[in-house]
C-alpha positions in Angstrom: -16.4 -5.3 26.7 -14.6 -2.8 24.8 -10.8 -2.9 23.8 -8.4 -0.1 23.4 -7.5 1.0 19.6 -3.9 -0.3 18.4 -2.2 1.1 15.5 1.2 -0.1 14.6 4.1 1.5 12.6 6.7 -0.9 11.8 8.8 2.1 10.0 7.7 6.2 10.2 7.5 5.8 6.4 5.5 2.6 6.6 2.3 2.2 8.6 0.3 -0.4 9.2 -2.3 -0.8 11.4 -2.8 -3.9 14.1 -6.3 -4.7 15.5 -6.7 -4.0 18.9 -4.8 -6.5 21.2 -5.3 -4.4 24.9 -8.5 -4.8 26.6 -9.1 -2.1 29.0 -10.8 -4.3 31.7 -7.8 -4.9 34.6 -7.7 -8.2 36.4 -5.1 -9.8 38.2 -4.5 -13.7 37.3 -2.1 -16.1 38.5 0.9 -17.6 36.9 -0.1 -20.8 33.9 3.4 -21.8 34.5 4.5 -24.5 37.2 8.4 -23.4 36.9 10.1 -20.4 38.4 10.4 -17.1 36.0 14.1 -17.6 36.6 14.1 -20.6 34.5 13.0 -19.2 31.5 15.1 -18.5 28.5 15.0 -17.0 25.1 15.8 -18.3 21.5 15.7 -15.4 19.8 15.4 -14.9 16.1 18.4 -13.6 13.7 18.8 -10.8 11.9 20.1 -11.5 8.6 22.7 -9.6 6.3 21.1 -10.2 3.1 24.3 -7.3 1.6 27.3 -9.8 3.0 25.3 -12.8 1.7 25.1 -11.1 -1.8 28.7 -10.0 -1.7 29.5 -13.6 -1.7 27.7 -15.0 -4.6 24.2 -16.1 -2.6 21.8 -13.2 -3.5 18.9 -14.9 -1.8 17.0 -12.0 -0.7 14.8 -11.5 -4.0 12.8 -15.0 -2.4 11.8 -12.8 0.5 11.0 -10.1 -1.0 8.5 -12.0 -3.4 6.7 -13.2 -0.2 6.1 -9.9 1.1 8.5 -10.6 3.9 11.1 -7.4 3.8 9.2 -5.7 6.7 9.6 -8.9 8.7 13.4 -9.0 8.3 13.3 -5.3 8.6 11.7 -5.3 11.9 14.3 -8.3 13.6 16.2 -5.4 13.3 15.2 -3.9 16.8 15.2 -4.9 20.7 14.2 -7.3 22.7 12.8 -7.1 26.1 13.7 -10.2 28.6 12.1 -9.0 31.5 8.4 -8.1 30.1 8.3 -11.5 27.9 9.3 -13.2 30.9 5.8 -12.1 32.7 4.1 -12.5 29.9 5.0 -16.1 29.4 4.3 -17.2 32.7 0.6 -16.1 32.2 0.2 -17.2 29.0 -2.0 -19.9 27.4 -3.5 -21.1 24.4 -7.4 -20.8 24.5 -9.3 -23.1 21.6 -12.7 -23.6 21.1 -13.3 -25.8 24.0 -11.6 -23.3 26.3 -14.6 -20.8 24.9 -17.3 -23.4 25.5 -15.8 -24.1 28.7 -16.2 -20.9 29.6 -19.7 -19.7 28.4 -20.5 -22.7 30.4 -19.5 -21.4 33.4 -21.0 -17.9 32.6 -24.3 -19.9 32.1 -24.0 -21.8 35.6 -23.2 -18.3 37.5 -26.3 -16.8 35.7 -28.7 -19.1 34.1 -30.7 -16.5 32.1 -27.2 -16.2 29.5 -28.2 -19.6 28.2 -29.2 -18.7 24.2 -27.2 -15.4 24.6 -24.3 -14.7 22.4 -20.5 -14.0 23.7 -20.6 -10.5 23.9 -24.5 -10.6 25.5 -22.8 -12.7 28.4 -19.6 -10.1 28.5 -17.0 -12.3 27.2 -14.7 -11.8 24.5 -15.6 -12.7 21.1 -14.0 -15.6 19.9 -13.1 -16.4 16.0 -10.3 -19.2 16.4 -7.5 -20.5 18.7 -6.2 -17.4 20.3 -3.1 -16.8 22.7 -4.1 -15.0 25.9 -1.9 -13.9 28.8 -1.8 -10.7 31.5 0.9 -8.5 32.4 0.1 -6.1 35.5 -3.5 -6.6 35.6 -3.8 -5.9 31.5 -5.3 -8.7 29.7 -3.7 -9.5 26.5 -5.3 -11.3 23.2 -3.5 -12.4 20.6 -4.6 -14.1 16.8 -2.6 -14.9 13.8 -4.3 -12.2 12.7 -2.3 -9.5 14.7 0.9 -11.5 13.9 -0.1 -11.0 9.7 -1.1 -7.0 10.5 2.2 -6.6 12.5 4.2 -7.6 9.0 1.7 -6.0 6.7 0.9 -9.2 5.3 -3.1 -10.9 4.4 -3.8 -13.6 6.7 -4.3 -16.0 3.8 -1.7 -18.0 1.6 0.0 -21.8 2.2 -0.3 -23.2 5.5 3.0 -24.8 6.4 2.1 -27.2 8.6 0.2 -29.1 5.7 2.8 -30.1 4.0 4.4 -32.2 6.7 1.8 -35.2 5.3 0.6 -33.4 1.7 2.2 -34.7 -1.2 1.1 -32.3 -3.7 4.5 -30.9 -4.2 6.9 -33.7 -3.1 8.1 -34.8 -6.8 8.9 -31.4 -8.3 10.1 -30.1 -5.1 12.9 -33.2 -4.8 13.5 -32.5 -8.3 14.1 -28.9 -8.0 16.3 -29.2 -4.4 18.2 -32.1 -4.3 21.6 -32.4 -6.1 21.6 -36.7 -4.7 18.4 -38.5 -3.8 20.2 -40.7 -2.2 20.5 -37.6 0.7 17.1 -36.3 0.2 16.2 -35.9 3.7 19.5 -34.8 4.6 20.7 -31.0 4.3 24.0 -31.8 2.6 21.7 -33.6 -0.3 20.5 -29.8 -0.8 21.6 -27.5 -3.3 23.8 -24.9 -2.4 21.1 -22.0 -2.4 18.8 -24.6 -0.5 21.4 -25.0 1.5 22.1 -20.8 2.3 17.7 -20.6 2.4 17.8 -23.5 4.8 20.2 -21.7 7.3 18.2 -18.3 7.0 15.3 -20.3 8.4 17.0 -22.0 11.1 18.2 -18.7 12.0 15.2 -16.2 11.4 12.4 -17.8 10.5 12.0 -21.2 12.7 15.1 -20.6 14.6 16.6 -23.6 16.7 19.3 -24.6 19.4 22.3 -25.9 18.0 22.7 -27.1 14.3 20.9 -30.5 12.4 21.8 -32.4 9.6 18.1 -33.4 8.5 15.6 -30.9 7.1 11.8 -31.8 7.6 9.0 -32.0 5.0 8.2 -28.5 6.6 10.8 -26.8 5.8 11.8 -28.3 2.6 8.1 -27.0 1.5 9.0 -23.7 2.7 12.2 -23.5 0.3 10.2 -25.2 -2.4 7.7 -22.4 -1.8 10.2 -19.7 -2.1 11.6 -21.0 -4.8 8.6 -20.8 -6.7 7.3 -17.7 -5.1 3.9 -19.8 -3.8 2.6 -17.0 -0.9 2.9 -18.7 2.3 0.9 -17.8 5.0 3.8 -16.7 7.3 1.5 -15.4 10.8 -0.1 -18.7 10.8 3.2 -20.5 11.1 4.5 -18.0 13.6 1.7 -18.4 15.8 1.6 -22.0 15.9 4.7 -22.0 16.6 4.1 -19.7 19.6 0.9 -21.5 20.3 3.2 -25.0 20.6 5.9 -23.4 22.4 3.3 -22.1 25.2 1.7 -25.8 25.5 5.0 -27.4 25.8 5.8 -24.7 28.7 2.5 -25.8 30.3 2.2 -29.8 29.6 6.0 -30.5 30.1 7.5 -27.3 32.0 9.5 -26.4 29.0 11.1 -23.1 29.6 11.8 -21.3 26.7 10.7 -18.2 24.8 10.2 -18.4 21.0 10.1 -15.4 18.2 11.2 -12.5 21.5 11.7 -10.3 19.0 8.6 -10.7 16.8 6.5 -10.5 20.4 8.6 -7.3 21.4 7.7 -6.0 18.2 3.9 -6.8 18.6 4.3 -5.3 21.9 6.0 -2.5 21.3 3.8 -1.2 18.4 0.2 -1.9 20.2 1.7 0.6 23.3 2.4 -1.9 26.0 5.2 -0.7 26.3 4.6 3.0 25.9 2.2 2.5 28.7 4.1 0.2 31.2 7.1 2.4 30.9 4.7 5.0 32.6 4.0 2.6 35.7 7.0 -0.2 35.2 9.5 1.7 34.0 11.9 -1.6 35.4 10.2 -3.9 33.2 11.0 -2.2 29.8 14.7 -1.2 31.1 16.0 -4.0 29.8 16.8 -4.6 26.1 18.8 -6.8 24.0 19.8 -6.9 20.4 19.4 -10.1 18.3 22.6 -11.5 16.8 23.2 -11.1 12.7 23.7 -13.9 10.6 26.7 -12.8 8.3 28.1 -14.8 5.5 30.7 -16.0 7.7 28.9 -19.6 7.7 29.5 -20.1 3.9 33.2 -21.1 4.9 32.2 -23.3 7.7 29.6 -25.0 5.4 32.4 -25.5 2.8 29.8 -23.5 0.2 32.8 -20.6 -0.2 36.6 -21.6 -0.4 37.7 -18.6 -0.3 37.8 -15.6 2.3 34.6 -13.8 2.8 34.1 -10.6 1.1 32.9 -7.7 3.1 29.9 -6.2 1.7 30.2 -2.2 0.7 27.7 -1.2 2.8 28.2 -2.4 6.6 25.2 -3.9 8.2 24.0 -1.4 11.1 21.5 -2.3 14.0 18.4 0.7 12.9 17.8 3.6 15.1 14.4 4.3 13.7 12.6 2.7 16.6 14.1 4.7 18.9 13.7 8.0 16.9 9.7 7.7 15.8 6.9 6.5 17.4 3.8 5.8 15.0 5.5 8.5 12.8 6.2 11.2 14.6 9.7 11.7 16.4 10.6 11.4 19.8 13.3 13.7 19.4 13.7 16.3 16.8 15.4 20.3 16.0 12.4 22.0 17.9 13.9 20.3 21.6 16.8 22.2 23.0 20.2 21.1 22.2 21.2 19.7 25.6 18.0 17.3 25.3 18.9 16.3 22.1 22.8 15.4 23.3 21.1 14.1 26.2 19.5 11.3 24.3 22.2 10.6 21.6 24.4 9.9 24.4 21.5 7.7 26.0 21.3 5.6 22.7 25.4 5.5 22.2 25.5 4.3 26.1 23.1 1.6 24.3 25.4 0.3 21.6 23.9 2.5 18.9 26.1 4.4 16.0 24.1 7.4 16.1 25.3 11.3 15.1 23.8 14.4 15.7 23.1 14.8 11.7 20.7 11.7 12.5 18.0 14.2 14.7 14.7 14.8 12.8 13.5 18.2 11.8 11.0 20.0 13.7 7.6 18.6 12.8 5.3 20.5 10.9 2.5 19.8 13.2 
């Protein structure tokens, strides 16, 4: 079964490449979900103003940076698309290991001589490890942690997360290093200050949630501990479990919402799903939102500023780069004529977008 080749570019000036995702073989599938489309929702990730943040005494960004994870705040800087995660969701599920035996069992009982044959002898797809599949328009979709580690341009290796909910290793210098009273150590006022500003990024970008919480779990409190320290954490493998959860709860208990939209947009967007619905759906892709920024604004509601927030020098700007480059090479540039070129500007300002004509690329070079 062959699959179509994906390569990714997060930035023009930063390329990565994604393993292929797309399989080329069409088939029309049913729904996984037992709820209407129209019940679904989003919880989308925040982008985050590391400048206003700094401006105001909490220069946390050096922690993310040490991870490797600049392209991944870089890149919650783009859209969203409702409509197309919506179908996507509804034919989504998680397939394990016993999904794959289930399945080479069935391919055994349609046609006995497969017995002793291998996954790709009987035509099926390989299977490594728990992967997320869904379909959207007859294209079969396959997703690993893998892709989600290639999409940030990070290994697929470093601390799993979801340890540390029962490992100890850490706990004693970890409680040492974050708490300011023991007495509040599972509490997030019992934090530091910087713990504190770290633990709202989180809940905002990284493991985002409705509404707020005044308890932080073993989890998360690792996950500071870990950028604290600068111990690598493995951050696809908690994204896709957390995907991976979020599509079983939708199936086993009908709940209706959509986690990390933008980090699937993204995944979408740069293995040409989009590029190629947009031929044949355009109505799917129409759609787009923008992510809300977290500002320093909360340092006065969290009583960790008592004065007025400073404004950064450099105003925080949704990017444009997306929607002037794909894989490198620009959509628009000096070599279109100048009523194509005003054409789209005014198509991106209709959008929301601060974009001026000095902002065209030149003419490529090839």
């Amino acid at each position: 079964m062959s699959a179509s080749t994906s390569t990714s570019t997060s930035t023009s000036a930063n390329p990565t490449k994604i393993p292929p995702f797309m399989f080329k073989n069409l088939q029309i599938v049913g729904n996984e979900m037992e709820f209407s489309e129209s019940l679904l929702t989003l919880l989308p990730e925040k982008m985050v103003d590391f400048e206003s943040l700094k401006a105001n005494g909490f220069d946390v960004k050096p922690y993310f940076t040490a991870q490797g994870w600049d392209r991944y705040f870089e890149m919650l800087n783009g859209p969203i698309y409702p409509d197309l995660l919506k179908k996507l969701w509804m034919k989504a599920r998680v397939f394990t290991k016993y999904e794959a035996k289930q399945e080479e069992l069935a391919a055994i009982e349609r046609d006995p001589s497969l017995k002793g044959k291998t996954r790709k002898e009987m035509g099926l797809l390989e299977f490594t490890g728990t992967q997320i599949r869904s379909n959207v328009y007859g294209i079969n979709l396959t997703f690993s942690k893998i892709h989600f580690n290639a999409l940030l341009g990070l290994p697929n290796s470093g601390l799993v997360l979801d340890n540390f909910e029962k490992d100890t290793t850490f706990r004693k210098d970890l409680l040492h290093r974050m708490c300011v009273d023991m007495q509040l150590k599972g509490k997030v006022k019992g934090l530091t200050d910087e713990c504190r500003v770290l633990f709202k990024i989180i809940l905002s970008s990284i493991s985002p949630i409705v509404g707020g919480t005044d308890t932080i779990s073993w989890t998360h409190r690792h996950l500071i501990y870990f950028l604290l320290t600068e111990k690598k954490v493995n951050l696809g493998d908690y994204f896709f479990e957390r995907i991976c959860e979020a599509i079983f709860l939708s199936k086993s208990q009908r709940k209706t919402t959509i986690v990390y939209p933008r980090l699937i947009s993204d995944l979408l967007f740069q293995g040409h799903i989009i590029e190629n619905l947009k031929k044949f759906y355009p109505e799917l892709v129409a759609c787009k939102i923008t992510p809300e920024v977290l500002t320093a604004s909360f340092l006065t509601k969290m009583h960790l500023i008592d004065t007025k927030v400073v404004q950064p020098a450099q105003e925080f700007t949704v990017r444009l780069e997306y929607r002037l480059y794909v894989d490198g090479y620009p959509l628009i540039s000096e070599l279109d004529a100048e009523e194509v070129i005003q054409d789209y500007l005014k198509k991106l300002q209709d959008e929301g977008f601060t974009v001026t004509r000095e902002m065209v690329p030149k003419a490529p070079e090839n």
